[in-house]
N, C-alpha and C positions, 0 to 999 in steps of 0.2 A: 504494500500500500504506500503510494507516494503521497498522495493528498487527501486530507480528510475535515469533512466540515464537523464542527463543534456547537451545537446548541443546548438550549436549553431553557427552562423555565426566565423569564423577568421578573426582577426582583421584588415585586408587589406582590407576585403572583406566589410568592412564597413569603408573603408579609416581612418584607425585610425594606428598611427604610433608610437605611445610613451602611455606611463602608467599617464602623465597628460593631456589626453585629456579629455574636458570638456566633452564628453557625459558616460565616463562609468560611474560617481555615478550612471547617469538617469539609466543606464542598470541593474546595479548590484540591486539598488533598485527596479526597475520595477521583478527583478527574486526573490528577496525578499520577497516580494509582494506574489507572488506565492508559495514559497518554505514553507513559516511558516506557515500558514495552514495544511500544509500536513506533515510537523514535529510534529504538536500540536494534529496531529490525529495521529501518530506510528510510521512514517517515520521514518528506521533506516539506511540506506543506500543512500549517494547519489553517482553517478558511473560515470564518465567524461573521458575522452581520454583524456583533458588536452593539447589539443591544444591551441597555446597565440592565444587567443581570450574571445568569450566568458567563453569556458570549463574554463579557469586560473580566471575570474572574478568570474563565478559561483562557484567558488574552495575559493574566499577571502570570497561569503558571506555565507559559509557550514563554514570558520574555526569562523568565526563573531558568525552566530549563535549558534555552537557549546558553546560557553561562556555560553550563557544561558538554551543550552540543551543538555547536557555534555554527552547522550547517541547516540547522531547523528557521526555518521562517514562519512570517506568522502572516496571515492577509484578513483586515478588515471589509469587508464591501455591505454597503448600508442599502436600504432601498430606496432612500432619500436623500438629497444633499441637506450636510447639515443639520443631523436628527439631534444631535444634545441642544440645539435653540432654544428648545424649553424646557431645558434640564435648569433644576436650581444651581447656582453658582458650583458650591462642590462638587456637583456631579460631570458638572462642563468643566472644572480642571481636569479633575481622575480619568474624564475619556481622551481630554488632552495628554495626560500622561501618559495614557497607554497610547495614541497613536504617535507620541514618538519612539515608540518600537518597533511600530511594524515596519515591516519590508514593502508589502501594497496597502492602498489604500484607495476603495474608489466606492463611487455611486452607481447604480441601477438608471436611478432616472436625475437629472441635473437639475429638478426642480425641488423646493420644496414639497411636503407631504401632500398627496395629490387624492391618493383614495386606495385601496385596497388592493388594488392590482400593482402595484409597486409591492408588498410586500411577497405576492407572488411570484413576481416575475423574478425578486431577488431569491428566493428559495430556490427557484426551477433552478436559476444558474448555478447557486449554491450544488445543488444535484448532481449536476450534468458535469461540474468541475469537479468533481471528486470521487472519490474509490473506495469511501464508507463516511458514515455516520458515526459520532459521538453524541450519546442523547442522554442531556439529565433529566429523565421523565418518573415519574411517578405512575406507570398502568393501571393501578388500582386508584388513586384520583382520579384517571379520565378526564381529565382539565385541564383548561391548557392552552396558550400557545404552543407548546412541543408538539401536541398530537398532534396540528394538522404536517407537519415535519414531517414525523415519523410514519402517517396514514401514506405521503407522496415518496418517502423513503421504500415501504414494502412493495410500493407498487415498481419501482423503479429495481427491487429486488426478486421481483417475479420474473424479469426478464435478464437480468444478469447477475453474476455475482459482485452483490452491494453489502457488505455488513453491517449488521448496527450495532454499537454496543452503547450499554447503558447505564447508566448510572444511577440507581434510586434510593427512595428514602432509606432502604435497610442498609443498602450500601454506606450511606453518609453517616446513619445513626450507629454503624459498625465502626468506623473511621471515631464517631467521637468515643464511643467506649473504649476502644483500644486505646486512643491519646489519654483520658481520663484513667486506664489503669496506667498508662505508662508513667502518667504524674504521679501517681501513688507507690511504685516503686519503691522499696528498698531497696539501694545498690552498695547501701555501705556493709562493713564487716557485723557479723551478729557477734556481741562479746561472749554467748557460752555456747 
């Protein structure tokens, strides 16, 4: 697999409001988790819409990894010029921040947000550019911007081979148990 698109929930849609909420480490680790195997086998391309949500976290752990494998790139493309416009200020830095990492960067359509068919059209390309999916979805929620992704994903997996792999809630609530015993740890010497 050389190139693979990354989505996933938006950040409301998982009631998360600020950039210190306690569950994105668990997330970005849990997408970690997935991501570096599939770096350590070729992966040159990771490809996001860079929506605040997942796609911007999955975007902090491509420039993370990037340190240690200086051949992975990262591509933003949005389906609107300019989608952080009405982000509140923090949010319009932090996507600042992350696009100066990426390697691309582009729009779908050159206008501002126009209607619904922009974000189609940017999925389809998302598709069509890549050689599997990364999906942080929840299937037993069933809600979602992910599902209609992954609904265009299986279809697109009925006719070739597409992977998807996924990332969910057990996934992420796995990642914080593990981090939470690994804080509890005794590492020191037992005196008897």
């Amino acid at each position: 697999m050389q190139n693979l698109f990354i989505t996933g929930y938006r950040a409301h849609e998982l009631q998360i409001f600020g950039q210190k909420h306690e569950g994105i480490p668990y997330i970005k680790k849990a997408i970690s988790s997935r991501l570096t195997p599939l770096v350590e086998d070729g992966l040159e391309w990771v490809l996001t819409p860079g929506q605040y949500g997942v796609d911007l976290w999955a975007c902090e752990v491509v420039l993370e990894l990037k340190q240690l494998y200086p051949h992975l790139k990262l591509s933003i493309i949005t389906a609107f010029q300019n989608p952080e416009e009405q982000w509140k200020e923090d949010k319009q830095e932090y996507y600042r921040s992350i696009l100066a990492g990426v390697d691309y960067y582009g729009a779908i359509s050159k206008q501002p947000y126009i209607g619904p068919w922009q974000f189609t059209a940017r999925d389809d390309l998302l598709l069509r550019k890549s050689d599997g999916l990364l999906l942080v979805y929840d299937e037993d929620a069933g809600e979602g911007s992910p599902r209609f992704v992954k609904e265009k994903a299986m279809k697109k997996q009925q006719n070739e081979h597409y992977p998807i792999i996924t990332v969910t809630s057990e996934d992420i609530q796995s990642v914080a148990e593990e981090e939470r015993m690994n804080d509890f740890a005794y590492d020191g010497d037992i005196p008897f």
